[in-house]
MIKE-492194 format. One record per residue (C-alpha): residue in one letter; z, y, x. Coordinates in pm, whole numbers, plus 32768, in hexadecimal, padded with zeros to 4 digits. Example, Ala and Ser with C-alpha at 12.3 -4.5 7.8 and 13.67 -1.06 7.14 Angstrom:
<sites>
<"A",<830C,7E3E,84CE>>
<"S",<82CA,7F96,8557>>
</sites>
This chain:
<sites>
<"X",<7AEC,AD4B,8EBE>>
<"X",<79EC,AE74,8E7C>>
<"X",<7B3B,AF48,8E1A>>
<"X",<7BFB,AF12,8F5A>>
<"X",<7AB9,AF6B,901C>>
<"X",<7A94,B087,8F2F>>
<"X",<7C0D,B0ED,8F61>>
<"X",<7BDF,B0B0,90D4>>
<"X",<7ABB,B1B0,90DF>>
<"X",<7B62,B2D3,9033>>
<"X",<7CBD,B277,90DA>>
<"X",<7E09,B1D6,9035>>
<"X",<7F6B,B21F,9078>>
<"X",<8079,B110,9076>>
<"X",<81C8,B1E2,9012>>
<"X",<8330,B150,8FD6>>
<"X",<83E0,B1FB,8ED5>>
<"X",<8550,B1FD,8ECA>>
<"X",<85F0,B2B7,8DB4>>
<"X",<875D,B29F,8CD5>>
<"X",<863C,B28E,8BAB>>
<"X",<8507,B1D0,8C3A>>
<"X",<8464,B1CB,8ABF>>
<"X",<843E,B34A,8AD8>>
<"X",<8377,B340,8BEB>>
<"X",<8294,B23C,8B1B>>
<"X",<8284,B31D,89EF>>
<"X",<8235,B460,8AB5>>
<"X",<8103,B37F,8B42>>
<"X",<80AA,B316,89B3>>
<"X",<80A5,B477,8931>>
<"X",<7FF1,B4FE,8A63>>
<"X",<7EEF,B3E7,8A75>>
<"X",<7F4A,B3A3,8BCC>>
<"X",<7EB4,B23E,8C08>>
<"X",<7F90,B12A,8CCC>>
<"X",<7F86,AFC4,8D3B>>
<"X",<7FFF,AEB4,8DFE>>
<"X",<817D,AF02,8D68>>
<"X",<82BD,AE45,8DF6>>
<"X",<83F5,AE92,8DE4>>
<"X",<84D7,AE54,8EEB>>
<"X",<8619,AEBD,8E21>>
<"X",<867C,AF84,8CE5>>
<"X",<8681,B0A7,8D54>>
<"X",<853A,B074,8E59>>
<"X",<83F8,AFF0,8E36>>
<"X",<82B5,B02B,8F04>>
<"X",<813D,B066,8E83>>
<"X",<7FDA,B0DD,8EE4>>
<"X",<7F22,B238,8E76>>
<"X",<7DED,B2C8,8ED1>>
<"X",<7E31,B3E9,8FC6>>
<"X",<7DF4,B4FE,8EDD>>
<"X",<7EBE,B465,8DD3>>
<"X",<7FC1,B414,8EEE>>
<"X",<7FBF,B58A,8F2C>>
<"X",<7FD1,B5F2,8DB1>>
<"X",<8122,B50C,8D9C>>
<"X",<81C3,B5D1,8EB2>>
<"X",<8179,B715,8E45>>
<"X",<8200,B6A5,8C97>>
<"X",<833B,B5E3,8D5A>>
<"X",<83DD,B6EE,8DD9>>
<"X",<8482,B745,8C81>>
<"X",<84E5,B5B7,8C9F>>
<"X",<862B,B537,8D67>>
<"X",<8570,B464,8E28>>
<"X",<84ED,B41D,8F7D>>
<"X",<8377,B3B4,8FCA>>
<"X",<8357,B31E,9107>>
<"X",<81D6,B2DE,918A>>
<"X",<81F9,B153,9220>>
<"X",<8077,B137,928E>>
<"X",<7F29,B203,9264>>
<"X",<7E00,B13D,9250>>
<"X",<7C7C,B157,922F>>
<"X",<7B7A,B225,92BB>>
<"X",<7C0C,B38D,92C1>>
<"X",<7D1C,B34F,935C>>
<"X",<7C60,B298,945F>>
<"X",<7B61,B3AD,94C4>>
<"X",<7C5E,B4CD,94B5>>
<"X",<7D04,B42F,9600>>
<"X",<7BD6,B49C,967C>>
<"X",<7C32,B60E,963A>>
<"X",<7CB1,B685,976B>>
<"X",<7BF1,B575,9869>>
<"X",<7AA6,B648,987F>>
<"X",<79F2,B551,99A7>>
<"X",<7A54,B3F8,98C7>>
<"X",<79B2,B4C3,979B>>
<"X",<7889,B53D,9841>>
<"X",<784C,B3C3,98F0>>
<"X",<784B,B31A,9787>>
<"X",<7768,B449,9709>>
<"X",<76A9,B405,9824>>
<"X",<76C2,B281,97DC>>
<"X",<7651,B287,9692>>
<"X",<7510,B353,96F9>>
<"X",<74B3,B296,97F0>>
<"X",<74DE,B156,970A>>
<"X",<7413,B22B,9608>>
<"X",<72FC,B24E,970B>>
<"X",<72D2,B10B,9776>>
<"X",<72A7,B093,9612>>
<"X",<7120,B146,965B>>
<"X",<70EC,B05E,97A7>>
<"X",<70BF,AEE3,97AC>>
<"X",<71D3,AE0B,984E>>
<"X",<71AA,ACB8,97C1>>
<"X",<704F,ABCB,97C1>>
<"X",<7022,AAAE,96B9>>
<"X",<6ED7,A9D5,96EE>>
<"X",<6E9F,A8F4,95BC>>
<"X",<6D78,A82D,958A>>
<"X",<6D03,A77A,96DC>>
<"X",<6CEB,A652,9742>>
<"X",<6C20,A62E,9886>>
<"X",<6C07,A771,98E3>>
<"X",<6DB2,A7BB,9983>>
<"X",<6E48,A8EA,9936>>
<"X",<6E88,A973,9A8E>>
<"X",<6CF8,A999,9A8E>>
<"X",<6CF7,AA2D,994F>>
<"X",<6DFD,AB0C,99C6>>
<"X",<6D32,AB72,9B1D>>
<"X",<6C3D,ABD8,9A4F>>
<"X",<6CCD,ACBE,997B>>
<"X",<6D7A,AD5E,9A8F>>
<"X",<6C34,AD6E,9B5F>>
<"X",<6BB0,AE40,9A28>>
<"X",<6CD9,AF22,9A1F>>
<"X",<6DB8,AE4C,9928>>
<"X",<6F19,ADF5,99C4>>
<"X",<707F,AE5F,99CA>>
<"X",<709E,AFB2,9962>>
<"X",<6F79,AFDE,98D1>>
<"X",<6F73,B0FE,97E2>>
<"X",<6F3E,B003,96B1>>
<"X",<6EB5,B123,958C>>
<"X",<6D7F,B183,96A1>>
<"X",<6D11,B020,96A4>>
<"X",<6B77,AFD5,9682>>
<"X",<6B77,AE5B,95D8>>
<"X",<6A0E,AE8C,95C9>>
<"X",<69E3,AEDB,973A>>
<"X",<6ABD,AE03,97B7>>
<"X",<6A31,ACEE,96F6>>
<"X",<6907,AD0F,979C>>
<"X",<6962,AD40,98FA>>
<"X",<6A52,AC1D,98E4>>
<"X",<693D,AB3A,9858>>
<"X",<6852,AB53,994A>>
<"X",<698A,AB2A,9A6D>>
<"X",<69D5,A9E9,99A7>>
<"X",<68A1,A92C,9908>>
<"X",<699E,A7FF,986B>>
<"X",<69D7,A92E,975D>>
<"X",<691E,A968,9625>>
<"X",<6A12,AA5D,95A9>>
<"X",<6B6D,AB22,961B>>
<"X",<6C1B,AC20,9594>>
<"X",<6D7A,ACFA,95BE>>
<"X",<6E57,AD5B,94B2>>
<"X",<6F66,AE37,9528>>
<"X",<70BC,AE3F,9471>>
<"X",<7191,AF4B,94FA>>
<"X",<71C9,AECA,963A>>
<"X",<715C,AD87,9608>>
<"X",<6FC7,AD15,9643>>
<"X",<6F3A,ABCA,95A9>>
<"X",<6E2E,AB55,9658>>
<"X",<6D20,AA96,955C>>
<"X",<6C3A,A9BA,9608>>
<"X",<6B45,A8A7,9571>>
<"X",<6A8E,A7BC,9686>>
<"X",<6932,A76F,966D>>
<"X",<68D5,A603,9605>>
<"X",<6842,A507,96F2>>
<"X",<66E4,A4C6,9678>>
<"X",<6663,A37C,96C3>>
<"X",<6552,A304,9779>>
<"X",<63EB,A2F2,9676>>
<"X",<6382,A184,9678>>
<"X",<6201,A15D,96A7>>
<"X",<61D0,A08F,95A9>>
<"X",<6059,A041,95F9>>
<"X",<606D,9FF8,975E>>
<"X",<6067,9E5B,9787>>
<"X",<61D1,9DB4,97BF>>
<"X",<6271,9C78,97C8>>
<"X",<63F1,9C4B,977C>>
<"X",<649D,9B6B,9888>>
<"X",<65F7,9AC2,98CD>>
<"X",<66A6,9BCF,99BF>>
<"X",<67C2,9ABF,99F8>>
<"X",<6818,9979,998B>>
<"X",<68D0,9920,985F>>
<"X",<68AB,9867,96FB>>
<"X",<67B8,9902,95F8>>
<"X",<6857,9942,94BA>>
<"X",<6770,9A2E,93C7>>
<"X",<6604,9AA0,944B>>
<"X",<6586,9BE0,939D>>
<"X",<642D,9C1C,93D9>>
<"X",<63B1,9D80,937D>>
<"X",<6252,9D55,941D>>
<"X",<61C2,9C03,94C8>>
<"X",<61EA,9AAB,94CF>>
<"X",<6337,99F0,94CB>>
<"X",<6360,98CA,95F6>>
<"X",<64BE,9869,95A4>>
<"X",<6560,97F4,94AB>>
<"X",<6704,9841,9462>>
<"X",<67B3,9721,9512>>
<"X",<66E3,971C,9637>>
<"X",<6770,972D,97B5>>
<"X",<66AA,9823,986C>>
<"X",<667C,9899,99DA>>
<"X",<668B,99E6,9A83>>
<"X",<64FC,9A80,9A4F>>
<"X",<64AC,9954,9955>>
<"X",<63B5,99D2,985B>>
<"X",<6468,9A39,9704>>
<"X",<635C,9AF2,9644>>
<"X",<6203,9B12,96AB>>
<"X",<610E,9C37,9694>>
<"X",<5FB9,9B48,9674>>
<"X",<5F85,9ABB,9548>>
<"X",<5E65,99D1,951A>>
<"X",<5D87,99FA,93F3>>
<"X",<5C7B,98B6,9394>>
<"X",<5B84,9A05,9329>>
<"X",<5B9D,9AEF,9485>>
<"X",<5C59,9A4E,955D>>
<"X",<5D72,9ACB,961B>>
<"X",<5DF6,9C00,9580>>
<"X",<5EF7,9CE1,9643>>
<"X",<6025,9D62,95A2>>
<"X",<6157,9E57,961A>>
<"X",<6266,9D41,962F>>
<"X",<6395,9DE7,95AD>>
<"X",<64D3,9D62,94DF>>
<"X",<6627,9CE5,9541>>
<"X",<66D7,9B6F,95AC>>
<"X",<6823,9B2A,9577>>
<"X",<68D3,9A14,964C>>
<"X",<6A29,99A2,96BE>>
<"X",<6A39,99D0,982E>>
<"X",<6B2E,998A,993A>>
<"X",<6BE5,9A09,9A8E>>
<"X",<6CA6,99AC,9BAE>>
<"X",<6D10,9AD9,9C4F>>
<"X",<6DF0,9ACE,9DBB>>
<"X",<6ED1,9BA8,9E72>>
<"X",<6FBC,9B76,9F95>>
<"X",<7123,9C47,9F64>>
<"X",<71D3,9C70,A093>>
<"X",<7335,9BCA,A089>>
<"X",<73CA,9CEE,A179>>
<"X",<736A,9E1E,A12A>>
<"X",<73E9,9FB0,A191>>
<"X",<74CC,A025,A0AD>>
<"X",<7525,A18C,A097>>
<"X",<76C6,A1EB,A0B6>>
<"X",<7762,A32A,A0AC>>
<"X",<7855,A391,A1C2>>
<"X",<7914,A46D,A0DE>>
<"X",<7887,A5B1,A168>>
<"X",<780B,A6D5,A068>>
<"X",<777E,A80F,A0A8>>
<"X",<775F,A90A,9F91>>
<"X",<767F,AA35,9FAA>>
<"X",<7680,AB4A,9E80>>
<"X",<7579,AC5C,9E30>>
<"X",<7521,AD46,9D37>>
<"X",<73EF,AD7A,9C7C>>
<"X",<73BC,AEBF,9BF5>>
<"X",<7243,AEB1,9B4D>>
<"X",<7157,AE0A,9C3C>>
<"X",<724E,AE84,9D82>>
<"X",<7348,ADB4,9E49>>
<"X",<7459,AE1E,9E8A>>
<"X",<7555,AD01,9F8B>>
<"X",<7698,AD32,9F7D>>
<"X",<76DC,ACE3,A0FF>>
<"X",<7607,AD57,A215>>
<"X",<7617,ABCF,A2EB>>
<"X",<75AA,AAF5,A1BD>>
<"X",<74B2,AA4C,A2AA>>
<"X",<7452,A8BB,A222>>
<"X",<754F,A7A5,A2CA>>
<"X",<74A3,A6C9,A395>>
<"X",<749A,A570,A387>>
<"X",<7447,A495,A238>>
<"X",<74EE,A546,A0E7>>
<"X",<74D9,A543,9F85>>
<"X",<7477,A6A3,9EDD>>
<"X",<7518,A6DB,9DB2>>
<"X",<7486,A81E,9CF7>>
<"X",<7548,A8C6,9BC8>>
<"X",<74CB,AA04,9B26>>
<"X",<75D5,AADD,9A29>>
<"X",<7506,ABF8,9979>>
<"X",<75C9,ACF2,9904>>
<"X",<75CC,AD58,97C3>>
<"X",<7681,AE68,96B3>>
<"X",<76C4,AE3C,9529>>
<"X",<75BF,AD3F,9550>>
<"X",<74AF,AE15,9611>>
<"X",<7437,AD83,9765>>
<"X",<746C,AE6E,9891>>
<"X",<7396,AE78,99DB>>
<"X",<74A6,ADF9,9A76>>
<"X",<74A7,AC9B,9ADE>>
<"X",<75A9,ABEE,9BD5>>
<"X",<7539,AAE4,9C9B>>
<"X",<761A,A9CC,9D4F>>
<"X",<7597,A903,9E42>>
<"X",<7668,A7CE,9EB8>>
<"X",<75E7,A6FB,A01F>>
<"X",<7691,A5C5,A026>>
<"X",<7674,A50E,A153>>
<"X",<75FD,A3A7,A175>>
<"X",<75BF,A28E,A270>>
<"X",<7516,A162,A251>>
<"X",<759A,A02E,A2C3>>
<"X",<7503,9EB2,A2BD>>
<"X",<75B2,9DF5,A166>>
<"X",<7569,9C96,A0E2>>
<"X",<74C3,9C97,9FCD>>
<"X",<7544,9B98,9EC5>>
<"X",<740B,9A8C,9E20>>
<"X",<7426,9ADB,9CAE>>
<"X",<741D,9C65,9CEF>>
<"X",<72E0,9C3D,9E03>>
<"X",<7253,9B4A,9CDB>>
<"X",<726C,9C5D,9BC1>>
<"X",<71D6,9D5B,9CB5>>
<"X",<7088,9C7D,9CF3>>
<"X",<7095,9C2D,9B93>>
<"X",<708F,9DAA,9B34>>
<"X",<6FA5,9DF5,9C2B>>
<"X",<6E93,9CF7,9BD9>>
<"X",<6EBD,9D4D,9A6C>>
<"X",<6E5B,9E9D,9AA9>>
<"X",<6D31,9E16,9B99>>
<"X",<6CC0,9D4B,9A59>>
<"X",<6CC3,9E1E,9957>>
<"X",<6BEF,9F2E,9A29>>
<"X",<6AE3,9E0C,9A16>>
<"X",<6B38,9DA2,98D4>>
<"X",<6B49,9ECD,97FA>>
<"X",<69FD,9F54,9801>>
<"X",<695D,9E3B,9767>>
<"X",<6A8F,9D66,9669>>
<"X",<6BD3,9D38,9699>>
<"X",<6CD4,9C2E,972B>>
<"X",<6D5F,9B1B,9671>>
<"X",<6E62,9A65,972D>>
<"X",<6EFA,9A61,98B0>>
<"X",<6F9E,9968,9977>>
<"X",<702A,99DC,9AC1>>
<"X",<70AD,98D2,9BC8>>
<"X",<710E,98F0,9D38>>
<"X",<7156,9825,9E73>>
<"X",<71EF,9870,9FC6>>
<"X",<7135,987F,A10D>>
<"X",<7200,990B,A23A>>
<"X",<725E,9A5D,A20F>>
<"X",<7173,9AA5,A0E5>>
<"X",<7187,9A46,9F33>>
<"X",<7037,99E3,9ED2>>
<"X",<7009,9A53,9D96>>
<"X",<6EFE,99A6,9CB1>>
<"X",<6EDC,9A61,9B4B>>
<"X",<6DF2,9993,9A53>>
<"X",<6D45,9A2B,9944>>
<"X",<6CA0,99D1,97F3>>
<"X",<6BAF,9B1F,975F>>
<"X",<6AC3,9B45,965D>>
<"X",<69A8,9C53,96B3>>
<"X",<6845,9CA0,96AB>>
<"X",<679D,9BDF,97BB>>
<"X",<6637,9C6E,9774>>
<"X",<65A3,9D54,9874>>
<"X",<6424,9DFA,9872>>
<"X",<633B,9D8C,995F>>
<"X",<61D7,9E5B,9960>>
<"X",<6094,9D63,995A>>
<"X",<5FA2,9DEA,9A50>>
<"X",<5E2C,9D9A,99EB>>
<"X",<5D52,9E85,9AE2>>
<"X",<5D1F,9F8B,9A06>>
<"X",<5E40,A064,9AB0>>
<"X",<5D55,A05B,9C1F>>
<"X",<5C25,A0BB,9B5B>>
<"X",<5CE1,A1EE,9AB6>>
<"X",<5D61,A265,9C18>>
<"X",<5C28,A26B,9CAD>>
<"X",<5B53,A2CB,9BA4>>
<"X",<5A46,A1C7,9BB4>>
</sites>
């Protein structure tokens, strides 16, 4: 492979030979260390082969003694190629011209990459950069990290940290999001722990306090669980800062009501494509009335950047594709309104769920009244039912006022 690139390179002559004495031909090549390849013969008194283009020129010249005739069949590689380029001076000039603008833009930045955030999106890490002089063609060698580090920081406080690393015409964008510190816990100020919801008490952990349940034990929303006064047979009633956790089995019975006709959306069959150009950060449309249909439509949105020998261009084409809609009154059938409830009160439960354990089984059933699917999803869930509840003794009015 790395010889017929090689070959290719320097340029390669396929020649057909056609002599009363073929072998002499062979032998002249032998004693003037003329290198050959891809031999076949097509008779006995022709065969065809590949040389180099100086060694093709060498034969001809040490043939001439020979009765023979050397016929050129193909010229290949890249000499050949540029010298039809000899005599077309504006084609030559446009791929010198090419090739330095190509060099050029190897200096400016073309292509973003954001790695590294999560909460922060990147078209806000991207405004930012460009609101600090960072965006498409950027001159990429003149960039400040250190400045823009800072200026970008202080647009958007979520960051700790952000750099740019610029790779010809390529910038990676570095980012590292600052961690959500929670809330201190005043561990002194007096607190009971109560039930913030029904449910079954399975383990009690009591960090500080007293416990007032026991695992097994049904308790109510607000019921007392663990108890910031302790009573002592020396002092009396002590006060503690109630804090640990409660783990029970609870339960819901979550409704919705699905529709049984609902709009659906169908297409008429009607497109509209509109094309532009982007060249950097301009527009360019390709027709001057590429005004929005009107009327309800689908947008569909593809962007082609161009690129050469693997090196993006500031060239980007952009399709857009309006396909137009109606909507129109459809039955909807009971096992498909069913599994949208289902998936929609799933969701519902798990934002309430989540936060404090997770959920254990479901059981979704559903009944028909009129027009409408009631939809009844059950749920089992084991969570953290505990919830902090300040114990207010006086001593806060005192502080307030100052007496």
């Amino acid at each position: 492979m790395l010889n017929q690139i090689v070959n290719r390179l320097r340029g390669q002559v396929c020649v057909r030979v056609e002599a009363a004495f073929p072998e002499r031909v062979l032998n002249l090549c032998g004693a003037r260390d003329l290198a050959f390849w891809d031999l076949t013969w097509e008779s006995e008194t022709a065969f065809t082969c590949r040389l180099s283009r100086r060694d093709f020129a060498a034969l001809r010249r040490a043939a001439k003694k020979l009765d023979c005739t050397l016929t050129a069949v193909r010229r290949e590689g890249a000499p050949f190629f540029l010298g039809r380029f000899r005599r077309r001076h504006a084609l030559a000039a446009g791929l010198a011209l090419c090739g330095t603008l190509l060099f050029l833009g190897s200096f400016f930045i073309w292509d973003f990459t954001v790695e590294g955030n999560q909460r922060v999106t990147e078209e806000e890490i991207l405004r930012a950069l460009e609101k600090n002089g960072v965006g498409l063609g950027t001159f990429g060698i003149a960039l400040d990290t250190e400045d823009i580090r800072n200026h970008v920081l202080l647009d958007i406080p979520e960051l700790v940290w952000i750099t740019v690393r610029v790779s010809g015409c390529r910038a990676t964008v570095e980012v590292r999001e600052r961690e959500e510190v929670p809330e201190p816990v005043n561990e002194r100020a007096p607190a009971n722990v109560v039930a913030r919801r029904d449910g079954l008490v399975l383990e009690v952990r009591a960090l500080d306090g007293v416990k007032c349940v026991l695992p097994g034990t049904s308790v109510e929303a607000g019921e007392l669980l663990i108890s910031g006064v302790e009573d002592t047979e020396t002092v009396g009633a002590r006060l503690l800062a109630g804090m640990g956790e409660v783990r029970a089995r609870t339960w819901y019975s979550l409704t919705a009501r699905m529709p049984l006709t609902q709009l659906q959306k169908r297409y008429t069959g009607e497109e509209r494509r509109l094309h532009a150009l982007v060249l950097g950060g301009h527009r360019v449309k390709f027709f001057a009335d590429s005004s929005i249909p009107e009327g309800n439509y689908d947008k569909i949105t593809e962007r082609t950047q161009w690129s050469l020998l693997g090196i993006p261009l500031p060239v980007t084409t952009v399709t857009e594709t309006y396909r137009i809609c109606e909507t129109v009154p459809a039955e909807v059938p009971a096992a498909r309104a069913e599994a949208q409830g289902e998936a929609i009160l799933t969701d519902y439960l798990h934002t309430l769920v989540d936060p404090y354990g997770t959920v254990s089984s479901t059981l979704c059933t559903s009944r028909r009244e009129g027009d409408t699917l009631v939809v009844t999803l059950t749920a089992e869930c084991v969570e953290q039912i505990g919830a902090s509840v300040p114990i207010y003794t006086g001593q806060e009015h005192t502080e307030e006022t100052g007496v």
